[in-house]
C-alpha positions as a LaTeX table, in Angstrom:
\begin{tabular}{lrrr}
\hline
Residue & $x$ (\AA) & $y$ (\AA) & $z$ (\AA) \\
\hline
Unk1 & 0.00 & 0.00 & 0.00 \\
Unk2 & 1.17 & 3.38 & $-0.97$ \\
Unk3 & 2.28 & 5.98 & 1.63 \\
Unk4 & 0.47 & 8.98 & $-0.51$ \\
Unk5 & $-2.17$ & 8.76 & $-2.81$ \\
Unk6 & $-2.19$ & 11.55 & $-5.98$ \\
Unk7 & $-5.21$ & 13.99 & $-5.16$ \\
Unk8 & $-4.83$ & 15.73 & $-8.60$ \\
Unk9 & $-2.46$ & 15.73 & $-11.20$ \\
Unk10 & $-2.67$ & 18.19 & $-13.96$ \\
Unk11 & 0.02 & 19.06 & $-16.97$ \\
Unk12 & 0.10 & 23.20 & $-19.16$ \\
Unk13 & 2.13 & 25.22 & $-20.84$ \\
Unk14 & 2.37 & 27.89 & $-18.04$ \\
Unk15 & 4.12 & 31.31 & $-18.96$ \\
Unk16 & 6.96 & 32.45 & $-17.22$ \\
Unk17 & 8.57 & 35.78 & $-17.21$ \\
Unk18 & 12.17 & 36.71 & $-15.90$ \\
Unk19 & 13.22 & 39.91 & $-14.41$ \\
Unk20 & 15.73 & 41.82 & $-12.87$ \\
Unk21 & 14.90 & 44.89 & $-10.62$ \\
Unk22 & 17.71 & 47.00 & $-10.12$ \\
Unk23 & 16.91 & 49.51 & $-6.88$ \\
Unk24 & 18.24 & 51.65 & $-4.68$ \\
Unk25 & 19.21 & 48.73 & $-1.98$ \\
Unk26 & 20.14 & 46.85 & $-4.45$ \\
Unk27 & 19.46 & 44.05 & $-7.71$ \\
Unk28 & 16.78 & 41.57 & $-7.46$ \\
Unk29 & 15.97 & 38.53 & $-10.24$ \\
Unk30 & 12.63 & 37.60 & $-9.89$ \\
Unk31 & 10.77 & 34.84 & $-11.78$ \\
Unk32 & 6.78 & 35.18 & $-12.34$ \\
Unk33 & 4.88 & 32.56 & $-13.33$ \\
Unk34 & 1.44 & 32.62 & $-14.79$ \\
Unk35 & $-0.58$ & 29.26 & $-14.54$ \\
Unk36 & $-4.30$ & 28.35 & $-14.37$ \\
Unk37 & $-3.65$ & 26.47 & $-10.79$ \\
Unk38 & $-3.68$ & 29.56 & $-8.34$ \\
Unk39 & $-6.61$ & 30.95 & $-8.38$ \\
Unk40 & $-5.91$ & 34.20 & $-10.27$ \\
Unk41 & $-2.89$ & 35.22 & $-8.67$ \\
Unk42 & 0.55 & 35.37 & $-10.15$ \\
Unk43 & 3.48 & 33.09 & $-8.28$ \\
Unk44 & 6.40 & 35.75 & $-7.79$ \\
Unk45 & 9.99 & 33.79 & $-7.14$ \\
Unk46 & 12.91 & 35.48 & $-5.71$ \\
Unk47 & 15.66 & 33.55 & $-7.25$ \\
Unk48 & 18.04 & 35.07 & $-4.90$ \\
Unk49 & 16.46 & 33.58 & $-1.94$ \\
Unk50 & 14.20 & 31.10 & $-3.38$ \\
Unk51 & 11.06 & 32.49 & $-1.45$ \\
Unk52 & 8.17 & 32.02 & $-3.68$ \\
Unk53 & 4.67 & 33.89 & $-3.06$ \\
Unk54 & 1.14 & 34.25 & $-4.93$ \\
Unk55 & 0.18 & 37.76 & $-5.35$ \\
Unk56 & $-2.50$ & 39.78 & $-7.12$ \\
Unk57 & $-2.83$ & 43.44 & $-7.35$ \\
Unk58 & $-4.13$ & 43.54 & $-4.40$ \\
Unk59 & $-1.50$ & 41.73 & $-2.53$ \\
Unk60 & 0.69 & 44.23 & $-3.99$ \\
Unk61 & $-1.19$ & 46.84 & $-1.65$ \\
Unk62 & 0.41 & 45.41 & 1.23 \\
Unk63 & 4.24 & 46.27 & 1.60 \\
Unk64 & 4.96 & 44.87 & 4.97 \\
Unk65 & 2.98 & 41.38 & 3.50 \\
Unk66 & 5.73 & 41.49 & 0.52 \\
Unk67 & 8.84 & 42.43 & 2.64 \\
Unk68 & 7.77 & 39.05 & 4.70 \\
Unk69 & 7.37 & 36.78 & 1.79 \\
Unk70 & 9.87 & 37.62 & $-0.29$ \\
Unk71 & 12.54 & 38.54 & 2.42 \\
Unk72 & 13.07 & 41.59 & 0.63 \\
Unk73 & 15.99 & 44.08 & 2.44 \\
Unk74 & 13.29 & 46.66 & 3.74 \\
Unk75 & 9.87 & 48.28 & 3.96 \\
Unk76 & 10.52 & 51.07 & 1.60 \\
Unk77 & 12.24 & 48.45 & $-0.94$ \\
Unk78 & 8.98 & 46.23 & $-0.88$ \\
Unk79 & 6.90 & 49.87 & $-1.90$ \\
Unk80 & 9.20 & 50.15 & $-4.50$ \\
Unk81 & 8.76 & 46.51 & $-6.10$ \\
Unk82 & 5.38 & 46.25 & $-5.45$ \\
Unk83 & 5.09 & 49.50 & $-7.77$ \\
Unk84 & 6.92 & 47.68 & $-10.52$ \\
Unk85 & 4.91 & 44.79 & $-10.04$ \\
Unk86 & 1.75 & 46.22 & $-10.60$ \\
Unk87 & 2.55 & 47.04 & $-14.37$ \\
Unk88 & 3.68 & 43.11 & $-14.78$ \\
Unk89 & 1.13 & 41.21 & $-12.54$ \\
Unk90 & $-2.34$ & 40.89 & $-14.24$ \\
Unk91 & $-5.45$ & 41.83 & $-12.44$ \\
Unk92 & $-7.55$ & 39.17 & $-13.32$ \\
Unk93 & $-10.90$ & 39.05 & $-11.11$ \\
Unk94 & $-10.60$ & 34.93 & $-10.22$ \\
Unk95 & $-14.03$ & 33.66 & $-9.77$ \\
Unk96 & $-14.97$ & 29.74 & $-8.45$ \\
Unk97 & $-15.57$ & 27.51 & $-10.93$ \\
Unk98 & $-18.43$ & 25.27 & $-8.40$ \\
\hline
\end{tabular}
């Protein structure tokens, strides 16, 4: 008998977008990737520190939330990414599909 039994398994082509954020604290290389699986929101990857987080626009609204997730350096620094992120993060209204 197996110890796990698959749930779900599902295979797409998601899209995936590299950046790299120079600021004044200093560079960041981010990965976003865009995929049908989370609900709307877009999974931001700090390749620096391999923290991963799903954020919307609205997500972006919350600095401290960001600083957290993505271990950025500061406050002010996660203001200033969040700003760049909302011209690269859809705002896609996710609604339930049940």
């Amino acid at each position: 008998m197996a110890l796990f039994e698959a749930v779900y398994e599902n295979t797409e082509q998601a899209q995936v977008r590299f950046i790299g954020v120079h600021t004044e604290e200093g560079l960041y290389d981010l990965g976003l990737l865009f995929s049908n699986q989370f609900f709307g929101k877009t999974m931001i990857i700090n390749l620096q520190t391999g923290r991963t987080a799903l954020a919307d626009a609205s997500d972006l609204a919350n600095p401290i939330w960001l600083k957290e997730a993505l271990q950025l350096k500061s406050e002010a620094e996660a203001e200033r990414l969040a700003h760049f992120l909302e011209d690269h993060i859809p705002s896609l209204p996710w609604k339930p599909e049940y």
